[in-house]
N, C-alpha and C positions, 0 to 999 in steps of 0.2 A: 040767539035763537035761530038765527037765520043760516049762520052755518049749520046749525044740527039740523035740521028742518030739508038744508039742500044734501047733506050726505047720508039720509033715511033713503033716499029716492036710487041713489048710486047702487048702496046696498040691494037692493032690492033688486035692480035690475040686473045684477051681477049675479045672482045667486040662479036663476034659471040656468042663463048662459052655462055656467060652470056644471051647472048637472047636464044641460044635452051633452056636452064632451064628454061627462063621465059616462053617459049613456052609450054616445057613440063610438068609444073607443073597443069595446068588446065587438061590436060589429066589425068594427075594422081589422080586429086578432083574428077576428073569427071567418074574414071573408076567405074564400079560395084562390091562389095565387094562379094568373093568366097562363103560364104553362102547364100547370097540371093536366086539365082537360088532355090537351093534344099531344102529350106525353101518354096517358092512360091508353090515348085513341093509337099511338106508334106502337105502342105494346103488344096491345090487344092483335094489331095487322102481322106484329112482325109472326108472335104467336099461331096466328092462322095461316101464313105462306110458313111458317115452319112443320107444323103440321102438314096442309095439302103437301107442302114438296117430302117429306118421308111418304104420305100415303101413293104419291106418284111412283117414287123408289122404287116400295115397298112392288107394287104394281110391274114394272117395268124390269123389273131384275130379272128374266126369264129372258127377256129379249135383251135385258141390255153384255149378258152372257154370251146370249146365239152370235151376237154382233162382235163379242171381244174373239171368239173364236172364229170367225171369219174374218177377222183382222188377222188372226196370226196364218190361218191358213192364208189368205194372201201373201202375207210377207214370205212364206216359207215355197209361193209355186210364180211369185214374181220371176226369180232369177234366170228360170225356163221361157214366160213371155217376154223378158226383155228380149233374151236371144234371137228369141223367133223373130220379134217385131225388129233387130235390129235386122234382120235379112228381108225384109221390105215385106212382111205379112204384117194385118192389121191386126191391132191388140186385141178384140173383141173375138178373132176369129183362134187367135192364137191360144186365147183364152180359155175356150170351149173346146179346142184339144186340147190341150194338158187336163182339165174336166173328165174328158172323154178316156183319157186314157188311164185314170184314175177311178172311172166309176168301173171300167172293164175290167180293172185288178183287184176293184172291190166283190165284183160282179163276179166273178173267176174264182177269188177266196172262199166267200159264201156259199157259192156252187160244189166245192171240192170237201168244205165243212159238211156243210148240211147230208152232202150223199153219205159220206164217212160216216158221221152219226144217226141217219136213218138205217143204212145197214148193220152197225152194230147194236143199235136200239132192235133192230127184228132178228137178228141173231142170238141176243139175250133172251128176248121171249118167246121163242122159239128153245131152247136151251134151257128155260126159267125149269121145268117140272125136273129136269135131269138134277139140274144146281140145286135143286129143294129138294129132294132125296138124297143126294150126296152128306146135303146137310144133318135129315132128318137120323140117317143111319148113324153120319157120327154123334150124332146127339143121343142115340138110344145105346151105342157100342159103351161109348164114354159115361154115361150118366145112368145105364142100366132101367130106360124107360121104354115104352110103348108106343109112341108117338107112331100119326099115320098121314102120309102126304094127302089122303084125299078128306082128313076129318080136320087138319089146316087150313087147307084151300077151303072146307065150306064153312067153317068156322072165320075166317077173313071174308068171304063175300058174304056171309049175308051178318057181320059186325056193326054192331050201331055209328063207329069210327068212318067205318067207309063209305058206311049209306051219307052219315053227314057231309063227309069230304065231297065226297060228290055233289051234294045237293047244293053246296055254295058253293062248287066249282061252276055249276050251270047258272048260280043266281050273280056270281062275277063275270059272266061271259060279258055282259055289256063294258062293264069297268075295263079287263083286260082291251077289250076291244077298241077303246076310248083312249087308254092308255098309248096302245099302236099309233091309230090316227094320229096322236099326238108328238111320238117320236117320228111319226114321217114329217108331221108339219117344222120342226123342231129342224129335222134333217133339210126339208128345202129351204128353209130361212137363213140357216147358216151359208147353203151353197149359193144362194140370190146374192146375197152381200159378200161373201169371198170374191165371187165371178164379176161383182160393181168395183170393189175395190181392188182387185187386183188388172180389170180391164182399164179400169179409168185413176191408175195409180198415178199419172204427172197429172191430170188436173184437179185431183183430188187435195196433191201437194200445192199446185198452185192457188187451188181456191182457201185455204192453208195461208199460207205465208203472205195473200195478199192482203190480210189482215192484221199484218204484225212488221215491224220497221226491219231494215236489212240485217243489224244485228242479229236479231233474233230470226230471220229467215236462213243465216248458215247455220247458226244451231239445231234448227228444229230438222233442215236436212241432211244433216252428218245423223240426229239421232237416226231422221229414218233410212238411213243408209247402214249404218252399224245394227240396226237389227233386222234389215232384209237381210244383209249378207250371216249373222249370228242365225237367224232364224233357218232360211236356206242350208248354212253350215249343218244346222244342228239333224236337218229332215235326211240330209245326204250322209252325212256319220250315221244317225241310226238304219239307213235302208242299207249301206253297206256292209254295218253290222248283221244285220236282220238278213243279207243274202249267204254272207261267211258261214252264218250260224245256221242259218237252214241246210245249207250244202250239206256241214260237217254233220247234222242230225238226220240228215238222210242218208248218208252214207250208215253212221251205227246200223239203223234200222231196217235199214237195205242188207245189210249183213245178218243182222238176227232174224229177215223172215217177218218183221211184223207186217201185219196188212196195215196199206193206205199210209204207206212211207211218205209219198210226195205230198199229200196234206198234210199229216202230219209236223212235215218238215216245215212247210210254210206257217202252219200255227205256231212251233216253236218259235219260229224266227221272228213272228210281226209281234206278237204280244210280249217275247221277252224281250223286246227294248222299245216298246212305243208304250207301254205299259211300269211306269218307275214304280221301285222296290219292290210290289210283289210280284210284277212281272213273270220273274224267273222261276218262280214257282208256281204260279198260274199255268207256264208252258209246259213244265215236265211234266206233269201230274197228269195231262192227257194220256201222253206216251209211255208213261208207267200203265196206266192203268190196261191200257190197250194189250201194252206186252204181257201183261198180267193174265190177262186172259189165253196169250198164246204157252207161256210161260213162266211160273212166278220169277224163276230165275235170269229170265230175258226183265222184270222190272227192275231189279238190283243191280245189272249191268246199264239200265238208261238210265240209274238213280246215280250209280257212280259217272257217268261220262258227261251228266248236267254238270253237277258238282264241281269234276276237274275243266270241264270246258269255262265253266264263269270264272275260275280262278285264271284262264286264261287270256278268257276274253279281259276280266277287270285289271289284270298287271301289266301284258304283255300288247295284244289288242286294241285293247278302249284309248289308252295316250296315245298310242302312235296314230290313230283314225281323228282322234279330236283335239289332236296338237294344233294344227291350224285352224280349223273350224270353230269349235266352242270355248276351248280353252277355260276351263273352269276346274276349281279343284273337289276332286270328292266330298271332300265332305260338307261345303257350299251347295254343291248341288244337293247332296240328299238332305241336307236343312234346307233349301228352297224349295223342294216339293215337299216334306213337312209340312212348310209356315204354306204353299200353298194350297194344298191340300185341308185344311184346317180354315183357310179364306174361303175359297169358291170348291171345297170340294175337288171330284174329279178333273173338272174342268181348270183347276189349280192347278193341279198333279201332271195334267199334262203341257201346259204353259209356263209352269215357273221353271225349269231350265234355257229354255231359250229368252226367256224373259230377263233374267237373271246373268246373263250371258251379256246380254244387251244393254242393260245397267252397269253393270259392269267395266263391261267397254267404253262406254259413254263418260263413267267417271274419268276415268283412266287417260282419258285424251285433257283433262284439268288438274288434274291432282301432279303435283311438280316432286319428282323423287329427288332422294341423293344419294352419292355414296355410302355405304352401310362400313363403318368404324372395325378395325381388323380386332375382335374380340372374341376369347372365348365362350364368352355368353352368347355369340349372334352366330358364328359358325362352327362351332363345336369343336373335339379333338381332331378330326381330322385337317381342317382349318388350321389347327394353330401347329398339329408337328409339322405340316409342310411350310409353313410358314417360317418355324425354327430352323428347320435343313436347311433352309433357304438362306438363314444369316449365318449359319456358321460357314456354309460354301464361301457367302462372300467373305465373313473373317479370316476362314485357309488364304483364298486368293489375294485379299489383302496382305498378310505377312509373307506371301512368297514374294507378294513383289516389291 
């Protein structure tokens, strides 16, 4: 009995025990492992600095623009302060002429535009009641109607269309107005930081590189050296373009009598090549229009002489001006103002060739060529008959001798 009597007691006490474990075991499944929390908590931060930094972006893309564009005008009016500065004038000063002598050519253009177009803007309306009866008659000769220039004219002014045009024309005066302000704030942001970067261009590089080991300090200054000089390159090919081409479109116009040849001719000249792909159609279409007015037949003579002049500028021209300087091939360049064009816009359109130029080059100094394989698939027929004249010459010489 006394065994049984001592293993009642065992059982018993056992049987608790074994239930808290069963108890405590789901607790313990069920507790949260020590990294989760401060997993959750890196998530959550990474989450919100993801956030804030696109809505900084998001924010700051207007300037961070004004700034990529005073980056390039730097690089493209450096190669004139270094000259200066290397004849013992200070960059700062040297700076603010080349500025200077750029906002006078800007200053000079706009001057020559705007009179241009104010005189022919009050030559038109002045003109306007002639050209609306020219109209009116062929319209009544032609079409056998009744029409009267003065039941027109009162029928357009007092038209529900123009009363409204007008009335949000005066209720946008603030908008337009706001608008301005802001391409001038826009205009001197870009000039402050061209005029920083391009004056304080070595310490700009050195505060640069002193951040980065020597390897990487020749690299980063070969790039910015291959795109001062591509950038430069590229501002000098098109003003020489842009002077050939004004010449030659003022001389036309100079011959046919049109008013306001010498703006004229400078409009041509800056807009169709500082302005990629439509450019050259942006430019004519003034000077048609203009001649149009003297002539219709004076506009079909500047329609034909745009036409054959781009054909000559783009064959004959354009390579031999940017053989050395940009060196890029057609059709790169107008897929890089596409693809830029389509990134930032305007602002693309006018950066992605010299940009592009500058990439380019920069590869080009790592990428290891070789010989290209004497085949007709890589140089074509002409490649491979000279290549054949070539062995039979040697086989004749061989069996003479």
């Amino acid at each position: 009995m006394a065994p049984t009597e001592e293993t009642l007691p065992s059982d018993a006490d056992d049987t608790p025990s074994a239930a808290r474990a069963s108890s405590d075991s789901p607790q313990q499944s069920a507790r949260m492992p020590r990294w989760l929390p401060r997993a959750m908590v890196l998530a959550l931060a990474l989450v919100a600095c993801y956030r804030l930094a696109s809505w900084a972006f998001d924010q700051l893309t207007g300037l961070l623009l004004n700034i990529l564009i005073a980056f390039f005008l730097a690089l493209a009016i450096e190669p004139a302060v270094d000259r200066m500065a290397a004849r013992g004038m200070r960059r700062g000063l040297a700076t603010g002429l080349v500025f200077l002598a750029i906002l006078i050519g800007t200053a000079g253009f706009f001057t020559l535009l705007g009179s241009m177009l104010a005189d022919q803007i009050m030559t038109m309306v002045q003109d306007f009641p002639q050209y609306l009866d020219n109209v009116v008659s062929w319209i009544n000769d032609t079409f056998h109607t009744h029409l009267s220039r003065l039941e027109i004219q009162d029928s357009l002014l007092h038209s529900d269309w123009l009363q409204s045009y007008v009335k949000n024309s005066a209720d946008n005066v603030l908008d337009v107005s706001a608008q301005v302000l802001g391409g001038l704030f826009k205009l001197l942001t870009v000039t402050l930081f061209a005029f920083y970067f391009a004056a304080d261009g070595p310490r700009l590089r050195r505060a640069l590189c002193s951040v980065l080991p020597p390897t990487r300090q020749v690299e980063v200054l070969r790039a910015w050296e291959i795109a001062v000089a591509k950038t430069g390159g590229y501002i000098y090919s098109r003003g020489l373009m842009a002077l050939i081409s004004g010449i030659a479109h003022y001389i036309l116009l100079e011959a046919l009598g049109v008013p306001y040849a010498p703006a004229l001719a400078v409009w041509v000249g800056l807009i169709s090549q500082f302005i990629p792909t439509i450019g050259t159609y942006l430019a004519g279409a003034l000077p048609m229009l203009i001649a149009f007015t003297v002539d219709p037949w004076y506009a079909l003579w500047v329609l034909i002489f745009v036409v054959v002049y781009q054909q000559f500028e783009n064959y004959l021209l354009q390579p031999r001006i940017t053989a050395r300087t940009v060196d890029i091939h057609p059709a790169v360049s107008f897929g890089s103002v596409i693809a830029g064009t389509a990134l930032l816009g305007a602002v693309g359109a006018l950066i992605a060739i010299p940009a592009t130029a500058t990439l380019q080059a920069f590869l080009g100094a790592y990428i290891k060529r070789y010989d290209v394989t004497d085949d007709l698939r890589v140089h074509g027929r002409t490649r491979r008959r000279g290549a054949s004249a070539l062995a039979r010459m040697r086989a004749a010489l061989a069996r003479r001798s």
